[in-house]
Each structure stands twice: as C-alpha cells, then as structure tokens.
C-alpha positions in Angstrom: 0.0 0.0 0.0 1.6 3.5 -0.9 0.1 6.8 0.7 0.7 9.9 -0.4 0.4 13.2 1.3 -0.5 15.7 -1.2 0.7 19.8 -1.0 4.9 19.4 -0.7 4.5 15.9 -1.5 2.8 14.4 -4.4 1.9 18.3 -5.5 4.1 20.4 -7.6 4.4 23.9 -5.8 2.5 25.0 -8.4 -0.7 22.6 -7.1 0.0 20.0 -10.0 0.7 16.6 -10.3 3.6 15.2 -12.7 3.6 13.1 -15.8 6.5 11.3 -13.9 4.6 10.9 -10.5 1.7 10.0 -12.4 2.9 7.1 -14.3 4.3 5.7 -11.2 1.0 5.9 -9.3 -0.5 4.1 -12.5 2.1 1.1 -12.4 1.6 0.8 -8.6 -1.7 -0.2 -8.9 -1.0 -1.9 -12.2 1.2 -4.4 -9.8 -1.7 -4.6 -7.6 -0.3 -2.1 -5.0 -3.2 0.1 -3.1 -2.7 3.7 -3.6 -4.0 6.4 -1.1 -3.9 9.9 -0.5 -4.2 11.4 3.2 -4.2 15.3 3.1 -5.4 17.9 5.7 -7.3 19.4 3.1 -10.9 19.0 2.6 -13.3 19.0 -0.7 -10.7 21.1 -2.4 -8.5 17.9 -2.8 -10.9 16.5 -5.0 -9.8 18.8 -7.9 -6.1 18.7 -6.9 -5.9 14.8 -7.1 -5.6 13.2 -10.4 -8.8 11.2 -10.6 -8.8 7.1 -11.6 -5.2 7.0 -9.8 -6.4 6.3 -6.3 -8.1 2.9 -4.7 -8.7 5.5 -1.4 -8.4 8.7 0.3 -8.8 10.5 3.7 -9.3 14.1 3.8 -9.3 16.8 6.7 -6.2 14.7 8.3 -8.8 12.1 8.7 -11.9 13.0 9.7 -13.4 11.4 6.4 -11.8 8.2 4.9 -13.0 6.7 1.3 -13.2 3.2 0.1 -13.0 4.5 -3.1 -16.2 6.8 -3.4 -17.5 5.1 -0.1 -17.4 6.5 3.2 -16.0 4.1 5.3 -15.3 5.9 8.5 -16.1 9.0 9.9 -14.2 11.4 12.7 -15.7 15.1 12.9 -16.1 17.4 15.7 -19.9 18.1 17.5 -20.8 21.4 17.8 -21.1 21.5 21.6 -17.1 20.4 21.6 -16.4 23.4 18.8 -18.3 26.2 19.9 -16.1 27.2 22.9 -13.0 27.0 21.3 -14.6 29.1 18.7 -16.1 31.8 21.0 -12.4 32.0 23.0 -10.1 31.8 20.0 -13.0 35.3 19.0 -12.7 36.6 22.0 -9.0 36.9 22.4 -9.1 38.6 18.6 -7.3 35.2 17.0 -8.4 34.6 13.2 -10.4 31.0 13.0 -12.9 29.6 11.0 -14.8 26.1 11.0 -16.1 24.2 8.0 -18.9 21.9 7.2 -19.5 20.3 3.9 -18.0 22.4 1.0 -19.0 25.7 3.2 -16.3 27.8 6.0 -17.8 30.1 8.8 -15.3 32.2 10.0 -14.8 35.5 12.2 -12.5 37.1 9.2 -12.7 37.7 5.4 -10.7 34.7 4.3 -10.7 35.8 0.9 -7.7 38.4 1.8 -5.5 35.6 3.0 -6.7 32.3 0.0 -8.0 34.9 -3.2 -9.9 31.6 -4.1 -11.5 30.7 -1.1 -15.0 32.4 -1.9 -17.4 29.9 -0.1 -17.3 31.4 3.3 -19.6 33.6 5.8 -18.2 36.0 8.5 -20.3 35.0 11.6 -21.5 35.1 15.3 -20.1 31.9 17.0 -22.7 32.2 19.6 -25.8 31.1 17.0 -23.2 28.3 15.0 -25.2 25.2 15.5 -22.9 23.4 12.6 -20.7 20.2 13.6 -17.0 20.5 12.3 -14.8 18.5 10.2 -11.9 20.8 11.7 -11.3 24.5 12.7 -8.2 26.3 11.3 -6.5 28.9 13.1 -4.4 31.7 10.8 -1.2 33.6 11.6 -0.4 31.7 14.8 2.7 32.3 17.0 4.1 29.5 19.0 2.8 30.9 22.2 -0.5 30.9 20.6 -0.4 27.5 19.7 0.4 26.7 23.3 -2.4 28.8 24.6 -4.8 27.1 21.9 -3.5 24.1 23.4 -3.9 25.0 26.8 -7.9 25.0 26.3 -8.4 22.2 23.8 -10.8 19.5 25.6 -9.9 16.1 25.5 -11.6 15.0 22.8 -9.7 17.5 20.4 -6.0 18.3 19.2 -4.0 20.5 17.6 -1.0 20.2 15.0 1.0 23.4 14.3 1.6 23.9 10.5 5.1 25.6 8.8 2.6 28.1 7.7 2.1 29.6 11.2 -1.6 27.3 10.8 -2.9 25.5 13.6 -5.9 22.9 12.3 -7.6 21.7 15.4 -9.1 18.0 14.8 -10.8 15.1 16.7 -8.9 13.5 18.4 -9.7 10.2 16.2 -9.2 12.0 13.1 -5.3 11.6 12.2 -3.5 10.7 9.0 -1.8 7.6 10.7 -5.5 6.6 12.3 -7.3 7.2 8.9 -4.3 5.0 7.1 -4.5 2.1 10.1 -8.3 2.2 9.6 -7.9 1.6 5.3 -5.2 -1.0 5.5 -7.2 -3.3 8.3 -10.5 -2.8 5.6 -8.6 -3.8 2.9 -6.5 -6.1 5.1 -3.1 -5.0 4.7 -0.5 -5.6 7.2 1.3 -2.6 8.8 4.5 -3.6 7.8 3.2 -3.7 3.7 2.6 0.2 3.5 5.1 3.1 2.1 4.3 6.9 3.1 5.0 10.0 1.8 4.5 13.5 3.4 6.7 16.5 4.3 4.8 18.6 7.2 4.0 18.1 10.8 0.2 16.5 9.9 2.1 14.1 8.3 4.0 12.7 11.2 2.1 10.3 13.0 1.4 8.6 9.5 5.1 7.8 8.6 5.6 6.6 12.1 2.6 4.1 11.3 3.8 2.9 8.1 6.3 0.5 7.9 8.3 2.8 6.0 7.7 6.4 6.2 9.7 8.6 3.4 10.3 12.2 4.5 10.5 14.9 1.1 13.5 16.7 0.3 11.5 19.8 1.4 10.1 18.5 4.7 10.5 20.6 7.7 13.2 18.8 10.3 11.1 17.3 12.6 9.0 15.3 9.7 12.2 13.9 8.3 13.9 13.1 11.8 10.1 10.8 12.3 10.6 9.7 8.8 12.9 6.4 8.0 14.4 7.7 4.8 14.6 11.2 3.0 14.1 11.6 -0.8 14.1 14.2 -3.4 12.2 17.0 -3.1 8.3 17.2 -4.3 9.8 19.3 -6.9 12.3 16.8 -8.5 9.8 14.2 -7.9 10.9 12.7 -4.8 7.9 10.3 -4.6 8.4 8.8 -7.6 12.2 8.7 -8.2 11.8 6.5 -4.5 8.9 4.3 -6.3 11.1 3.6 -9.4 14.1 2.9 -7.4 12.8 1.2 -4.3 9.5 -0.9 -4.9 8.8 -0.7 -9.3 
C-alpha cells in the first residue's frame, strides 16, 4: 500500500501533479499495489488529485476516509465540543474559521488571505449550531499554539503547520489513524505500507507505516520521524523513491 500526502508531496508547488509521478501511481496499482492519499485538506483535494489514480483517500487529516467513493469511517467534531473553542479563539481577537460540507464560517474575510477561497460567511459563533470537520486557526505564533492548546478538551488536538496554521481536529481524526483504519479494511498488514508527506500533519502517518519517506522539502522534525529522506516534491521525490525502491 503507498500513501501519499498531497501539498509538498505528491503536489508540484505549483498545485500539479507530474507526468512522472503519475505514471508511477498508475504502475503501482498496475502491480496490484493500493494507492491512497491522506491530506489535511478538505473538498478542495478533490480537484487537486488526479482522478482514476487512487483505490482510497482521507481528507481533513482524517476525519473522512474513502473506500473508493465510499465513506468508510467518519471522525468530525460536534458542535457543543467546537463552539467554545470558537467563542475563545473570538474573544481573544485570534483569526479561525470552522467548516462543514463544502461551506467555512469564520470571524474574518478569508478571501484576503486564500484569493480563491469564496465559499465562506463571516459570523457570530454564539448562534453556530454546525458540527465540524476541523477549525483552522491563521497567523499563529508559538505561544498561541500553546495557549490554543492549553484550552483544547480532551476530545480534540492540535497540529502546528510551517505556515504559522494550527488545524484543530478530533482526536480520532489523524493521517496515521485514517491510514491504520484503510489498511485493516482492505486487510493489509502494517508492515506492507510506504508513506510520503513532508509537514508536521504528516507525522504520525510515517511513524505508522512501515516505511515512512520524509521529502527533500520536509521541515526537520518530519524527516527526523521519517525512515528515509528523498528528493524533493519538486524533482519528484515520490516517484524517483517508487522507481528505485518498490517498481
């Protein structure tokens, strides 16, 4: 089984996908390999991902995972768990929004920070009555990701993006869960699956797999998790290690 993080990974910088990276994919599953994606991205991955090249996918770091086009397992956050972290995060004048569906509520125009995110409505957190697949905090400082974490519940976490990003999750709702969860349904051992990622969502999930393959371009503490580096997502790092290594 290979899994594939997409942005920095399986993505060009530019949000494409190569010819080269492609055709390996292709002859993975031509050897009867499973091939996965697990991004913290939600419906936008859809149109990022070349389709007919995948056998499964988890999106929002895990709180959906796909057999295919069936939903197989589900981790999202109840409103009564979201709605304080919301109303705090407002309070204290920190940007965050919260998603549902192909829709983001948020307490800032998010257009001014993603031009192409469009689909959004600046509102009261107080009268939000929505479940969550995650909530995404923007322009976060260290200390703020230890005050965010220092009034999580239990039942939710947060990982701290390059990209001064915090996306707060269920707790259940991890790459390396979501991956464990698709290799027992299809009933592939641990030791049988090859990841690739390069940022801190992705950690967890290269620990899991029996070999976890940092990019070139990871940040330090994915590649110190990781059990090998490769090239970097633009030199086609994932595919140079699938040529050499397992095609």
């Amino acid at each position: 089984m290979v899994v594939t993080d997409l942005d920095g990974t399986l993505l060009r910088d530019d949000k494409t996908v190569s010819e080269r990276s492609m055709a390996a994919l292709r002859r993975c599953r031509e050897a009867g390999i499973r091939v996965m994606y697990a991004t913290g991205r939600g419906g936008s991955a859809e149109r990022l991902a070349p389709e007919g090249y995948f056998d499964g996918r988890t999106i929002n770091n895990g709180a959906y995972i796909y057999d295919g086009d069936t939903l197989v397992f589900e981790h999202t956050i109840p409103c009564d768990i979201a709605r304080p972290v919301l109303l705090t995060c407002d309070r204290r004048g920190i940007k965050i929004s919260t998603n549902w569906g192909y829709k983001k509520y948020s307490n800032f125009v998010m257009s001014d920070i993603w031009p192409e995110v469009t689909n959004f409505e600046i509102i009261d957190f107080a009268q939000h009555e929505l479940d969550a697949e995650e909530l995404l905090i923007c322009d976060l400082s260290p200390d703020g990701a230890a005050y965010i974490n220092s009034i999580l519940p239990e039942e939710l976490y947060m990982v701290y993006l390059r990209d001064r990003f915090g996306q707060v999750m269920h707790r259940d709702a991890t790459k390396g869960k979501a991956v464990a969860a698709l290799a027992r349904h299809w009933g592939i051992q641990r030791s049988e699956i090859v990841a690739f990622g390069d940022d801190m969502n992705d950690v967890d999930m290269l620990e899991y797999a029996g070999i976890g393959i940092a990019m070139g371009n990871s940040v330090d503490d994915v590649k110190a998790a990781a059990d090998h580096v490769c090239l970097r997502n633009e030199e086609d790092g994932l595919a140079v290690w699938l040529e050499k290594n397992l095609l």
